[in-house]
C-alpha positions in Angstrom: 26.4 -47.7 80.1 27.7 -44.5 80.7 30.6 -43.5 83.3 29.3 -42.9 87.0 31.3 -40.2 88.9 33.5 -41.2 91.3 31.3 -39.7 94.1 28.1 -40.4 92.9 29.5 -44.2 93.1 30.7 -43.2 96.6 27.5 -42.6 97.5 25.5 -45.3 95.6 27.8 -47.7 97.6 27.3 -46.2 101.3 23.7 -45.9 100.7 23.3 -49.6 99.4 25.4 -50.8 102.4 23.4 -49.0 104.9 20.6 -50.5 103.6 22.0 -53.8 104.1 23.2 -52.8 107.8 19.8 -51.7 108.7 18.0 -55.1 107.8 20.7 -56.7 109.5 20.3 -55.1 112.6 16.4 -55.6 112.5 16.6 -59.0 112.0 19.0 -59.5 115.4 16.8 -57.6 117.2 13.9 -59.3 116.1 15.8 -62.7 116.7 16.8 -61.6 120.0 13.4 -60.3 121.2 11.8 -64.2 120.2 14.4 -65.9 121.6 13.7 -63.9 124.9 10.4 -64.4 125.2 10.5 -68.2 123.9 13.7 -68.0 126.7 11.2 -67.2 129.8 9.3 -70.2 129.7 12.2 -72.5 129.5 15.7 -72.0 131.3 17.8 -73.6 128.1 20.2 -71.4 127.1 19.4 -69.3 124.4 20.2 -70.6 120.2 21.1 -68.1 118.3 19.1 -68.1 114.3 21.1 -66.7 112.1 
């Protein structure tokens, strides 16, 4: 395996992590947005699915 440069790791990192923030976010909001509609028919608090 050859020897990455230091800033194409740099950037190999941030791009994977991004990647990983971006599904996470997309998956709260798509929790959030069932739990509010399952929410409006019932006045239990909401459960968070994580």
């Amino acid at each position: 395996m050859p020897q990455m440069k230091p800033m194409m790791w740099m950037m190999m990192m941030t791009m994977t992590l991004s990647m990983i923030f971006m599904t996470m976010i997309m998956n709260f909001f798509t929790t959030i947005k069932i739990s509010y509609k399952s929410s409006k028919k019932s006045p239990t608090p909401m459960k968070w699915k994580w």
